[in-house]
MARLOPA-779246 format. One record per residue (C-alpha): residue in three letters; x, y negated, z. Coordinates in steps of 0.5 Angstrom, whole numbers. Layout:
% MARLOPA-779246
+-----+-------+-------+-------+
|  aa |    xx |    yy |    zz |
+-----+-------+-------+-------+
| ala |     X |     Y |     Z |
...
+-----+-------+-------+-------+
This chain:
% MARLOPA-779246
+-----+-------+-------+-------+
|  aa |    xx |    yy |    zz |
+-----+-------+-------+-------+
| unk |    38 |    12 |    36 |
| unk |    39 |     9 |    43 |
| unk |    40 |     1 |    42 |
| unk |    46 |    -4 |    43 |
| unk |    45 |    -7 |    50 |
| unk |    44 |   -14 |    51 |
| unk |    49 |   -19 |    53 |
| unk |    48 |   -25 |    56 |
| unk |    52 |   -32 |    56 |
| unk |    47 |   -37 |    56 |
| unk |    49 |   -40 |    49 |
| unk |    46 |   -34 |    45 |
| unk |    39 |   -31 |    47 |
| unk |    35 |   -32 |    40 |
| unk |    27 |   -30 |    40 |
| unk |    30 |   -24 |    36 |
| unk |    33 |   -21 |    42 |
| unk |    29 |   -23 |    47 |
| unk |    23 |   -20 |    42 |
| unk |    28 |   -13 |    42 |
| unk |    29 |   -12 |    49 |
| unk |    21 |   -13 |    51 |
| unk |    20 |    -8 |    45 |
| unk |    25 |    -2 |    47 |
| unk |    24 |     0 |    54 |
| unk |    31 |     3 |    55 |
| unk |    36 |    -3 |    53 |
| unk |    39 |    -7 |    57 |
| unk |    42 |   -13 |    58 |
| unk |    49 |   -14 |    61 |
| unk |    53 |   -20 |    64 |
| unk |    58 |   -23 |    60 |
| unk |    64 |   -23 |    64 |
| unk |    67 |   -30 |    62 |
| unk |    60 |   -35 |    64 |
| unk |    59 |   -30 |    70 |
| unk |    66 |   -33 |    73 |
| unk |    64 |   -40 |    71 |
| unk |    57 |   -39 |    75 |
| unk |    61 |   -36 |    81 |
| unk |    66 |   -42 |    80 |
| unk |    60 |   -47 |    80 |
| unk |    57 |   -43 |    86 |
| unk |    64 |   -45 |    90 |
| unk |    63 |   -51 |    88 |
| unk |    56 |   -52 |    91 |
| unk |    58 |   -48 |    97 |
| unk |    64 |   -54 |    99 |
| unk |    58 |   -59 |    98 |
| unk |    53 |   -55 |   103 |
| unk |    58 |   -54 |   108 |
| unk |    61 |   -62 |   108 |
| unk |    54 |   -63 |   108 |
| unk |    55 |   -71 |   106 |
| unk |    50 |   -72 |   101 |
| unk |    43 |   -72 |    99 |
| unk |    41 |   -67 |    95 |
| unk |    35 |   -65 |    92 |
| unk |    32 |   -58 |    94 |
| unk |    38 |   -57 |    97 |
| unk |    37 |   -61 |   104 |
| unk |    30 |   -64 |   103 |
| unk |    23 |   -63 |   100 |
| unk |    20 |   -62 |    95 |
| unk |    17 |   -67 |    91 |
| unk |    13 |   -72 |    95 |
| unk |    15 |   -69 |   101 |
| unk |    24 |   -70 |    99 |
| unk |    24 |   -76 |   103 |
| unk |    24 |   -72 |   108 |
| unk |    33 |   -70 |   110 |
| unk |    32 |   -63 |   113 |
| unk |    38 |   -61 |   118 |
| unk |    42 |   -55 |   116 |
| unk |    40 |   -49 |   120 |
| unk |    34 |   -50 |   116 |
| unk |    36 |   -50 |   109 |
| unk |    35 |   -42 |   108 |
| unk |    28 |   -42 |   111 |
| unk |    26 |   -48 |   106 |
| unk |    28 |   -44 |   100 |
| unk |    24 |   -38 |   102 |
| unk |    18 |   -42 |   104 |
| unk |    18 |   -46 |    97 |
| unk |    17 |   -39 |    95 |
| unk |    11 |   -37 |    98 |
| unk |     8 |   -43 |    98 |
| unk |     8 |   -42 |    91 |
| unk |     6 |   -35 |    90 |
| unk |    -2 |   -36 |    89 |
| unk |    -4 |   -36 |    82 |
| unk |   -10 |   -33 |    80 |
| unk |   -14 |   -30 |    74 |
| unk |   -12 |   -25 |    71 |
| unk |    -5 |   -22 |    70 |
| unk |     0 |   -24 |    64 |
| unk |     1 |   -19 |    60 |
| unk |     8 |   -15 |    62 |
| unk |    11 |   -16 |    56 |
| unk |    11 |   -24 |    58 |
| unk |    14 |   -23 |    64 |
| unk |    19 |   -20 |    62 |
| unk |    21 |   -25 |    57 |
| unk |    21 |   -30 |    62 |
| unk |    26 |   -26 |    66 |
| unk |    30 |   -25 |    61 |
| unk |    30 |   -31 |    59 |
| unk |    31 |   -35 |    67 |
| unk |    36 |   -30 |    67 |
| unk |    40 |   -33 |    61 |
| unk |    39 |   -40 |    63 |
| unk |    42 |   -39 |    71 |
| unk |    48 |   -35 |    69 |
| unk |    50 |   -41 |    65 |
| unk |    52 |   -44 |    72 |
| unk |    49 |   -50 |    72 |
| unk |    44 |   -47 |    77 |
| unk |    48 |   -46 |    82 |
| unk |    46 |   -39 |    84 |
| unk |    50 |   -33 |    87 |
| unk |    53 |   -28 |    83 |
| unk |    49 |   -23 |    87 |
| unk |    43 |   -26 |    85 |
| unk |    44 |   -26 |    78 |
| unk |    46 |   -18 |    78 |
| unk |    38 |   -17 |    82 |
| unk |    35 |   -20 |    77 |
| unk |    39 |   -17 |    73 |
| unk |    37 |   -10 |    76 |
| unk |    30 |   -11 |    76 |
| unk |    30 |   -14 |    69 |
| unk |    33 |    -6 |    67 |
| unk |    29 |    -2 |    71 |
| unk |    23 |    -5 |    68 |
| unk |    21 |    -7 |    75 |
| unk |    16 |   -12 |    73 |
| unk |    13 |   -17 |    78 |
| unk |     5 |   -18 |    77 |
| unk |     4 |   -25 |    76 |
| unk |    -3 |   -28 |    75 |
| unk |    -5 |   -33 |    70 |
| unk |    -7 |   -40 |    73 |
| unk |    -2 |   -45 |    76 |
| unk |     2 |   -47 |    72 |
| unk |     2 |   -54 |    69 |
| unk |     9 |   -55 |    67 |
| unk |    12 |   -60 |    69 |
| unk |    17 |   -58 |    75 |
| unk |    17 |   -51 |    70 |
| unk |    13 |   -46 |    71 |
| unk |    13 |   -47 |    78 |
| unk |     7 |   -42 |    80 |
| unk |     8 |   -37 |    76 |
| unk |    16 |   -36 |    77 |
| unk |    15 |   -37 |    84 |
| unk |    11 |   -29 |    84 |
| unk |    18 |   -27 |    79 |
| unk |    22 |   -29 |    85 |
| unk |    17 |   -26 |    90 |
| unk |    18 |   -20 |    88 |
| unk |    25 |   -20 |    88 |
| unk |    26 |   -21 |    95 |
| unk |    22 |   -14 |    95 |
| unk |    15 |   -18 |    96 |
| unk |     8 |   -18 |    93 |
| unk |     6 |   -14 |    87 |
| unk |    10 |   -11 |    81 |
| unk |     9 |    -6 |    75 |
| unk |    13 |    -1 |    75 |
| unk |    12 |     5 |    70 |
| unk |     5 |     4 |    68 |
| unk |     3 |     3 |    76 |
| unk |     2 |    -2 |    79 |
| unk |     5 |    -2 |    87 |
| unk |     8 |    -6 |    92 |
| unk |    15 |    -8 |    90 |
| unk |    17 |    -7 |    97 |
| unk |    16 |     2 |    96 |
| unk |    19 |     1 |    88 |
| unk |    25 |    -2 |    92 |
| unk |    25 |     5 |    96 |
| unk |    24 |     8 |    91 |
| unk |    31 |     6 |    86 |
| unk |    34 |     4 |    93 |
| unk |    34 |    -4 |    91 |
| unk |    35 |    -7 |    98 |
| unk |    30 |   -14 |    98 |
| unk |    34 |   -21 |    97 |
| unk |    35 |   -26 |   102 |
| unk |    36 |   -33 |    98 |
| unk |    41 |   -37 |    99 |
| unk |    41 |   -45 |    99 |
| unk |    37 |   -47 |    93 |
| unk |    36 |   -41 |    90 |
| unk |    29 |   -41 |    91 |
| unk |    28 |   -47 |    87 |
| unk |    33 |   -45 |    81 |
| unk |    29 |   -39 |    81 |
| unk |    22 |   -43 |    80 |
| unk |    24 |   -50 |    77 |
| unk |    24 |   -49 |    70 |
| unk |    21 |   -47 |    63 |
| unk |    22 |   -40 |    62 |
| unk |    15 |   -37 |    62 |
| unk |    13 |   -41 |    58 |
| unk |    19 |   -40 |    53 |
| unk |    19 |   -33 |    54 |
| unk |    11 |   -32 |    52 |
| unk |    13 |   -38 |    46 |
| unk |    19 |   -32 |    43 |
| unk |    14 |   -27 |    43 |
| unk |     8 |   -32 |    40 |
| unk |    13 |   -34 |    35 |
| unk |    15 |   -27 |    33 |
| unk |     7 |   -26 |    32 |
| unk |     7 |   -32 |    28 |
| unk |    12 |   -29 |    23 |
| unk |     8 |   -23 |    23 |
| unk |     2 |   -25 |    21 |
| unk |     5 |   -31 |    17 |
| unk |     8 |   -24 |    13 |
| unk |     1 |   -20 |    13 |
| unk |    -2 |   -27 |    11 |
| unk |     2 |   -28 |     4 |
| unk |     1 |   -20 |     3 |
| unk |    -6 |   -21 |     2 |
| unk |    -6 |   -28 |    -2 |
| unk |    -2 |   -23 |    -6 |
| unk |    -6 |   -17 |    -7 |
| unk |   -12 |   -22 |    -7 |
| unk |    -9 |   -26 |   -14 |
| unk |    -8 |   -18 |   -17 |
| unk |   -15 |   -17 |   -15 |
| unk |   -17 |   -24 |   -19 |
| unk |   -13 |   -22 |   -25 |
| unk |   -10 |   -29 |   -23 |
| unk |    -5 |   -32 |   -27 |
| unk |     3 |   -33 |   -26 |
| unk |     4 |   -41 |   -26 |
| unk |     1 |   -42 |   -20 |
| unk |     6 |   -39 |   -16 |
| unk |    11 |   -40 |   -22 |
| unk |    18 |   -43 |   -21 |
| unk |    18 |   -50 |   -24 |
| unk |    11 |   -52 |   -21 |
| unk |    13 |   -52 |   -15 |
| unk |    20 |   -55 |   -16 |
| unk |    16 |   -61 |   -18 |
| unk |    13 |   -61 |   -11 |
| unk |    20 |   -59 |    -7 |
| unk |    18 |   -58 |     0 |
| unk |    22 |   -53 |     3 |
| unk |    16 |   -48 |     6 |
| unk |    12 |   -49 |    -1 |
| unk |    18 |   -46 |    -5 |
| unk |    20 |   -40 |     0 |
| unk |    12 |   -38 |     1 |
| unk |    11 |   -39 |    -7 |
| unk |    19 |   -35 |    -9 |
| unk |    16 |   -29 |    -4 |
| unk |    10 |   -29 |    -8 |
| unk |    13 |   -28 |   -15 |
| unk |    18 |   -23 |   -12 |
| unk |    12 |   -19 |    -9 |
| unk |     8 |   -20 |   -15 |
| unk |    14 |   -18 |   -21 |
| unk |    11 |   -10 |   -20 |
| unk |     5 |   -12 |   -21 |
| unk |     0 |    -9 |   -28 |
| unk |    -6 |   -14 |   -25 |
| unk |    -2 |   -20 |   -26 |
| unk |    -4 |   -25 |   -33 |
| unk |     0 |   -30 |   -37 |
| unk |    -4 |   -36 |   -38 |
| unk |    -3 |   -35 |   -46 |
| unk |    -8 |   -30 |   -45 |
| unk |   -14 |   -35 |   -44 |
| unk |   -11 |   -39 |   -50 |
| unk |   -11 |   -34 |   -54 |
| unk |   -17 |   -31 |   -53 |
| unk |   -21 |   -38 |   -52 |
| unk |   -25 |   -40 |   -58 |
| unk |   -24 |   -47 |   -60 |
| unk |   -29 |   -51 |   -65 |
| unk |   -32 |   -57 |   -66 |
| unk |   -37 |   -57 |   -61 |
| unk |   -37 |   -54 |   -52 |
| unk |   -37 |   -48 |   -51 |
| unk |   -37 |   -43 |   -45 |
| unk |   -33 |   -38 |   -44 |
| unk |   -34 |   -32 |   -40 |
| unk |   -26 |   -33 |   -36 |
| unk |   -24 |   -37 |   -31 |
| unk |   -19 |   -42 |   -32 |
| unk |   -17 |   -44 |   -25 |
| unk |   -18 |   -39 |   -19 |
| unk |   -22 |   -42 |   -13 |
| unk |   -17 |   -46 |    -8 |
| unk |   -16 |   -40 |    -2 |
| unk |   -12 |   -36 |    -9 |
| unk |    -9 |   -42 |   -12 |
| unk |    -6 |   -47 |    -7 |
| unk |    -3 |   -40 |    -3 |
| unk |     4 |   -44 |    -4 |
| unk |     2 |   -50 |    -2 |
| unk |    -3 |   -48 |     4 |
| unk |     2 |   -42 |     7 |
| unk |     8 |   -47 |     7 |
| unk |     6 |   -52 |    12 |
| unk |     5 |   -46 |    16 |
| unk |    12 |   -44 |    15 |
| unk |    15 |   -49 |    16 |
| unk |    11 |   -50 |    23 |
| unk |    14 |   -43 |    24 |
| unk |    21 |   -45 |    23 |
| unk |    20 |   -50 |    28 |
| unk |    17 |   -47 |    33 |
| unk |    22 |   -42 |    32 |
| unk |    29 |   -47 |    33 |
| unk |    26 |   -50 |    39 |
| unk |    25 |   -44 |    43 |
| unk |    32 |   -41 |    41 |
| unk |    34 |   -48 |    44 |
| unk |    29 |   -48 |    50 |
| unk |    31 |   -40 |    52 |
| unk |    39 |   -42 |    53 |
| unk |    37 |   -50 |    56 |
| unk |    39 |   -51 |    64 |
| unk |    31 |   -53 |    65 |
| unk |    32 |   -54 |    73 |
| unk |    33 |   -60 |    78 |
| unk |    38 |   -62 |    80 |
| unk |    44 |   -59 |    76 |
| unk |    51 |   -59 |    77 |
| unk |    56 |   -62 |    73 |
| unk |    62 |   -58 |    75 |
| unk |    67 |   -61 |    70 |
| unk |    66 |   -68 |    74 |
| unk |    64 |   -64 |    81 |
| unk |    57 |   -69 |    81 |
| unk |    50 |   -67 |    81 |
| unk |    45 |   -70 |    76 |
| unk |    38 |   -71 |    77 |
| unk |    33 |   -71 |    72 |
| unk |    27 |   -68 |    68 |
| unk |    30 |   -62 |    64 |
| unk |    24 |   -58 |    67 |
| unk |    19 |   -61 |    63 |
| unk |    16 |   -57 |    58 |
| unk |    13 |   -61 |    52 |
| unk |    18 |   -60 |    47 |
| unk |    15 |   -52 |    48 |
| unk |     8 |   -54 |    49 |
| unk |     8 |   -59 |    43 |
| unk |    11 |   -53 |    38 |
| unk |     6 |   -48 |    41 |
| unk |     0 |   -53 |    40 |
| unk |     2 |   -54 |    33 |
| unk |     4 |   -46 |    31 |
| unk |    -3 |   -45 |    34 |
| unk |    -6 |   -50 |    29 |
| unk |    -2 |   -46 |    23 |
| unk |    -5 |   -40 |    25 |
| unk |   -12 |   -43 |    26 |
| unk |   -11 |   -45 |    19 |
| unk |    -8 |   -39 |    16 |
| unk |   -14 |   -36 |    20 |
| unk |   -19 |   -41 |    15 |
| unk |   -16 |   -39 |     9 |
| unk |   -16 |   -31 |    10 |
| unk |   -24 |   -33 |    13 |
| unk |   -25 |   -36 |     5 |
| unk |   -23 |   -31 |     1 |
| unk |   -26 |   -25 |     5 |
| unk |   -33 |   -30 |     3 |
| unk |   -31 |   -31 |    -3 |
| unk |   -30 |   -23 |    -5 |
| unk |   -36 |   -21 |    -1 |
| unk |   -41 |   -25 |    -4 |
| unk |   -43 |   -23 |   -11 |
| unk |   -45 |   -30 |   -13 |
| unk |   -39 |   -33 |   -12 |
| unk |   -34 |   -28 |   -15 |
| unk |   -39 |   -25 |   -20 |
| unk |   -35 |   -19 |   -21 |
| unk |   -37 |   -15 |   -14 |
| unk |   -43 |   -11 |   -11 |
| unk |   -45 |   -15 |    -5 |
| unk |   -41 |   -14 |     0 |
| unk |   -37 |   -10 |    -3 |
| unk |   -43 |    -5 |    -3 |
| unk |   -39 |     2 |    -5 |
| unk |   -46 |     6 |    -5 |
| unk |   -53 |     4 |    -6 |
| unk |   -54 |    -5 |    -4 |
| unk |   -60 |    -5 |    -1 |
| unk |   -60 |     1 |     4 |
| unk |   -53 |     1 |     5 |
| unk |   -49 |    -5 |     7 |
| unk |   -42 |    -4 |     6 |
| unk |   -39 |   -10 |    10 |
| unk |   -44 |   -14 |    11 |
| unk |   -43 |   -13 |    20 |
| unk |   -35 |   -14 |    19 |
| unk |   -37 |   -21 |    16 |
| unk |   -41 |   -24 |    22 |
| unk |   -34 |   -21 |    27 |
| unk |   -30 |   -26 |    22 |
| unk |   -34 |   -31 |    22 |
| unk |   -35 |   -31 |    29 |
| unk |   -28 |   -30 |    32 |
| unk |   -25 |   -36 |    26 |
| unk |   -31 |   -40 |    29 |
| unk |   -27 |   -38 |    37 |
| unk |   -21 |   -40 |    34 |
| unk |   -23 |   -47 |    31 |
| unk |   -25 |   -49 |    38 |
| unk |   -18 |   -46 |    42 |
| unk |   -15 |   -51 |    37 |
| unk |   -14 |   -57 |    41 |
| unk |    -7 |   -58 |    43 |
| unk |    -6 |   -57 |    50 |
| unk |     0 |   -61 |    51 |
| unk |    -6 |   -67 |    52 |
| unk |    -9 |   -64 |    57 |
| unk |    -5 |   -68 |    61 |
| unk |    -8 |   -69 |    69 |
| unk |    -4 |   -72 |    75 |
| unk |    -2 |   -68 |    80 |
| unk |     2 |   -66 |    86 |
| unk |     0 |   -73 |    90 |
| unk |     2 |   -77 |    83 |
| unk |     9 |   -74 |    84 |
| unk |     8 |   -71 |    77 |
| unk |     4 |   -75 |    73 |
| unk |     6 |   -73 |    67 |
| unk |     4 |   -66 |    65 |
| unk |     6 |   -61 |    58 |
| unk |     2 |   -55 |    60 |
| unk |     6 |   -51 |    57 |
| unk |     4 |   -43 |    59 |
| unk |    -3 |   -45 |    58 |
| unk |     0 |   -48 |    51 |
| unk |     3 |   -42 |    50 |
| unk |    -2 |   -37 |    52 |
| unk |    -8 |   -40 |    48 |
| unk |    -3 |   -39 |    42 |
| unk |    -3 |   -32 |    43 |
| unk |   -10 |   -31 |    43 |
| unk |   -10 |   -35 |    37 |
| unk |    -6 |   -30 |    35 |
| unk |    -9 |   -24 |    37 |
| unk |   -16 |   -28 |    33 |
| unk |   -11 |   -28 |    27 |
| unk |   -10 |   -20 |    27 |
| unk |   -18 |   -19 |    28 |
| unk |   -19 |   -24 |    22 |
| unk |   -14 |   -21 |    16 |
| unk |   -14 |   -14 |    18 |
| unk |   -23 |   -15 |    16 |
| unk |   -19 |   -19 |    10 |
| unk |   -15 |   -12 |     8 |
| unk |   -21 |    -8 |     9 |
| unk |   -25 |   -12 |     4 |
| unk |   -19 |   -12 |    -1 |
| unk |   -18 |    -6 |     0 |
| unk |   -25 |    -3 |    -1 |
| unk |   -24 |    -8 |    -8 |
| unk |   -19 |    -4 |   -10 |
| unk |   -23 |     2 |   -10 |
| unk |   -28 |    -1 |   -13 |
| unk |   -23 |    -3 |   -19 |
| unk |   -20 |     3 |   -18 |
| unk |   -13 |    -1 |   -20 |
| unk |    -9 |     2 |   -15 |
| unk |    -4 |     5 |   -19 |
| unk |    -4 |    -3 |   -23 |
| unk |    -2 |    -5 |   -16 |
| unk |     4 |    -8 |   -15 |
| unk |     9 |    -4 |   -11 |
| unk |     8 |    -8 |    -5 |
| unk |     1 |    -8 |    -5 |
| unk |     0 |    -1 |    -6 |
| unk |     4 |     0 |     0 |
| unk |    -2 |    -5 |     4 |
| unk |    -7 |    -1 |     1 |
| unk |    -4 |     6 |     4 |
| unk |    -2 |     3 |    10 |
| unk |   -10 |     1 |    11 |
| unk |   -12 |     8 |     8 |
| unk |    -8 |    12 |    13 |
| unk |   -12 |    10 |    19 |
| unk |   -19 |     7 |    15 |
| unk |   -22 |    12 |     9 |
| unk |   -25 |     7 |     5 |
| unk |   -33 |     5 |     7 |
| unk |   -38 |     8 |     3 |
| unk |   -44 |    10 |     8 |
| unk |   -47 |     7 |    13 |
| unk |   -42 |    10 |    19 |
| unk |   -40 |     8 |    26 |
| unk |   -32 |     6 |    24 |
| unk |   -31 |     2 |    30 |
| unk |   -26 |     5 |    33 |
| unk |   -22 |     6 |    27 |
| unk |   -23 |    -1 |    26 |
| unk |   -20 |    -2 |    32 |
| unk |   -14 |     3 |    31 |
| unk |   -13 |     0 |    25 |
| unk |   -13 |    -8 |    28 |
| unk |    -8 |    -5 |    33 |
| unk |    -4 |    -2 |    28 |
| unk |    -3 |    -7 |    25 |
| unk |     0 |   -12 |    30 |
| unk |     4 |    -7 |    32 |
| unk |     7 |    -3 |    26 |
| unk |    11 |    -6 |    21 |
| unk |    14 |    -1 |    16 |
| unk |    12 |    -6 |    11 |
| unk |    18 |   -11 |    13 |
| unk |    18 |   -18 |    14 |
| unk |    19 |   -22 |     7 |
| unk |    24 |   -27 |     8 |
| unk |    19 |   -33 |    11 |
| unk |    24 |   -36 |    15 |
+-----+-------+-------+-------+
C-alpha cells in the first residue's frame, strides 16, 4: 500500500515520521499551506528590513563569527551567502549513511518553513523537491562540532542544492549538476541569508538522533525478548517480574519493562511458581542442600530493574529530539509579531548531544547485560545444565559456539571504550568565538555505532538461546512470543551442530534483525 504523504508544519514532525519517510522510498512530504503563508509573510517582513538597510543584522549585512564586526555594502550581501557555503563544504572521511542525511534535510525542512528563518518560499519547495526525488546530497563525516549547528556538514546539503558537488541518486553517486539535468531541476541562487539559515542549525545531529532513537527502541524490545526466552530457559520463577514487587520499588521504567515481561510470559509452560521450590524442599533440623536454585543469577533476575533505566534513558532521549526536530535552531530569528530580530544561541546542540551520550551509555549497558548471560549459558560450570559452549555434537572435536564468543566479547569491549560522552570533548574553536562546543553529530553518530555493536551482541545472545532450546527440545513450552523469536532465527540460521563456515548466515541473520520486526515492538514507550 502506498503510504500517506508527509505534511510539514514545523510543530509536528515525531521521530516516528521522520523514521517513516527514511524507511518508504516513495512518501513524500508536503508543505502545509497555512505556515507556508506565515514563512512568506516573514520572508516579506525580511526583505523590507534589507531594502531600508537601517540595521546590523548578523549573516544578513556582515560576517560571520569573529569576522561580524565586519558591515558589508549591499551589492555584496548575495555573494556572502554563497561564499559561506562553499567555504563550509570541506568535510572529510567517510560519507554519512544516506539515510541520515535524509533526516537531516526532512528535518531542516520542518524547522525553515516555521518562518522564523527568514528564507523564501522558493527555497523551501527546492529543498522539498529534492528531499522527494531522493536526490541525497554526498556529505562526508568530519566537521561538525556543533555549536553554530552542524555548519559543515549542512553546508554540503546546501551545496547540492545549488546544483553543486556531489549527490546520491538512485543508488549512484553523481554529480548533482547532471541529476539536475536529468529531473530538469534548475540550480538555486540563494538569497540574503538563506545560506546561512541553510546551515546554522542542528538538523543533522537531530536527524541521526531520530533514527539512533528508533534503533534504541528496537534493540531495547530485542533486548527484553531474549530476558524472556532466557528466564524460560532457566525455569525462572514468576515473582521476579511480579506485579507487587515492582510496585514496592515504582520507578516508572522498571514498572513498564517488568508488565511487558508478565505479558510476553503469560504463554509460557517453562515458567515456575516459587511454591514449587517450597514444596519440594526437604525441611529438618540440620543444612541440607538442595539441587534447585533459589534465586537466578542477577542478568535473569534484575531484568526489570536493569532494562528500566534504559527505558527511561529512551523515552528522554526520544521527548528531546521530538522537540529538537520542530525548534528554530538558526541565528538570528525573526520575531515576526514584534518586527524585530533576536539574536542568541539556539544553534547550539547540547541538549541532542547529552541525550545521544546518555542513550549510548544505555545501549552499552544493554550490551553488558546480554554479554553476561550469553556467558553464563555457555559456560557449563556456571549454569550446570548445558554442554560447553552449547556443544550440540561431540565437545571436544566440535566447538559449537565457542568462536561466536570471542566476537562478543570483543565487540562489547569496543563499545565500553565508545562510552565516554562526546558532549565533554568540548575543544575552543572558530578563533575563540565558539568557545563552548556540544559535538552533537559525532555524539549521535558514535550512538549509532554503539548500536550497531548492540545488534552483533544480542543476535549472538539469540543464537546461543536458540541452540538451548534445542538442546531442551522445550520449544513447543515456549511462550507465544519466544516461539515466534526462535522461528525468526531458524528461518535464516538452522541450529549449529557441526563445525561449519555459517559466517554468512551469521551476517544475514544479524542484518535481518536490525531490519526486520515482524515481531512488533512491545509497548516500551
Amino acid at each position: 500500500m502506498k503510504p500517506k504523504n508527509l505534511s510539514l508544519n514545523g510543530s509536528r514532525l515525531g521521530v516516528s515520521e521522520v523514521v517513516s519517510i527514511v524507511a518508504n522510498r516513495h512518501q513524500k512530504v508536503e508543505l502545509d499551506t497555512k505556515t507556508l503563508n506565515v514563512a512568506a509573510a516573514a520572508r516579506k517582513f525580511f526583505d523590507t528590513v534589507v531594502e531600508k538597510n537601517g540595521q546590523v543584522i548578523y549573516g544578513l549585512n556582515t560576517g560571520f563569527g569573529p569576522m561580524a564586526s565586519y558591515i558589508l555594502a549591499h551589492d555584496q550581501l548575495l555573494d556572502l551567502q554563497q561564499n559561506l557555503i562553499l567555504s563550509h563544504a570541506v568535510g572529510l572521511g567517510r560519507n554519512l549513511k544516506d539515510d541520515y542525511v535524509l533526516a537531516a534535510m526532512v528535518v531542516r525542512l520542518n524547522t525553515l518553513i516555521k518562518g522564523q528563518s527568514g528564507v523564501s518560499v522558493e527555497l523551501l519547495q527546492h529543498l522539498q523537491k529534492l528531499i522527494n526525488f531522493r536526490v541525497i546530497p554526498v556529505v562526508p563525516e568530519h566537521g561538525a562540532v556543533g555549536t553554530s549547528g552542524d555548519l559543515v556538514q549542512l553546508a554540503h546539503i546546501a551545496l547540492a542544492i545549488l546544483g553543486k558537488g556531489e549527490v546520491v541518486f538512485k543508488g549512484e553517486v553523481s554529480k548533482a549538476s547532471a541529476v539536475f539535468k536529468i529531473l530538469g531541476i534548475k540550480p538555486y541562487k540563494l538569497k540574503t541569508k538563506e545560506g546561512l539559515a541553510l546551515i546554522n542549525g542542528t538538523s543533522m545531529m537531530a536527524g541521526i538522533a531520530a533514527l539512533v532513537c528508533q534503533r534504541g527502541l528496537d534493540l531495547l524490545s530485542l533486548g527484553l525478548r531474549n530476558a524472556c526466552l532466557a528466564l524460560e530457559l532457566v525455569r525462572a520463577y514468576s515473582d521476579s517480574f511480579g506485579e507487587k514487587l515492582h510496585a514496592a520499588r515504582p520507578h516508572p521504567g522498571q514498572v513498564t519493562i517488568a508488565a511487558a515481561m508478565r505479558k510476553m510470559l503469560k504463554s509460557s509452560s517453562l515458567i515456575r511458581d516459587r511454591e514449587i521450590l517450597n514444596k519440594n524442599a526437604n525441611h529438618g533440623k540440620t543444612v541440607n542442600h538442595i539441587s534447585e536454585s533459589v534465586q537466578e543469577f542477577y542478568s535473569l533476575r534484575c531484568v526489570a530493574q536493569i532494562l528500566g533505566p534504559i527505558q527511561e534513558t529512551l523515552a528522554k532521549a526520544w521527548s528531546t529530539t521530538e522537540i529538537e526536530v520542530n525548534s528554530v535552531t538558526d541565528n538570528p530569528i525573526i520575531d515576526l509579531a514584534g518586527k524585530k530580530f533576536l539574536h542568541g544561541g539556539n544553534f547550539h546542540g547540547d541538549y541532542i548531544a547529552a541525550n545521544m551520550d546518555q542513550l549510548k551509555a544505555a545501549l552499552v549497558k544493554l550490551t553488558m547485560l546480554s554479554e553476561r548471560r550469553l556467558n553464563f549459558f555457555l559456560n557449563h560450570k556456571i549454569n550446570g545444565t548445558f554442554p560447553p559452549f552449547l556443544n550440540l555434537d561431540t565437545p571436544g572435536l566440535t566447538l559449537g559456539l565457542q568462536g561466536l564468543q570471542f566476537v562478543a566479547t570483543s565487540t562489547t569491549a569496543h563499545s565500553q571504550t565508545l562510552a565516554y560522552p562526546m558532549h565533554l570533548h568540548s575543544i575552543s574553536t572558530n578563533g575563540d568565538n565558539q568557545d563552548v562546543v556540544s559535538m552533537g553529530t559525532d555524539a549521535a553518530l558514535l550512538a549509532d555505532q554503539v548500536a550497531d555493536n548492540a545488534f552483533i551482541v544480542l543476535t549472538i545472545e539469540l543464537i546461543a538461546l536458540c541452540q538451548a532450546v534445542d538442546y531442551l527440545k522445550v520449544k513447543n513450552q515456549l511462550s507465544a512470543e519466544s516461539k515466534k523469536l526462535y522461528e525468526l532465527v531458524r528461518q535464516t540460521l538452522p541450529a549449529i551442530i557441526e563445525d561449519r563456515h555459517a559466517q554468512p548466515q551469521l551476517q544475514a541473520l544479524v542484518d535481518k534483525i536490525k531490519t526486520y520486526n515482524s515481531l512488533g515492538i512491545p509497548d516500551l514507550l
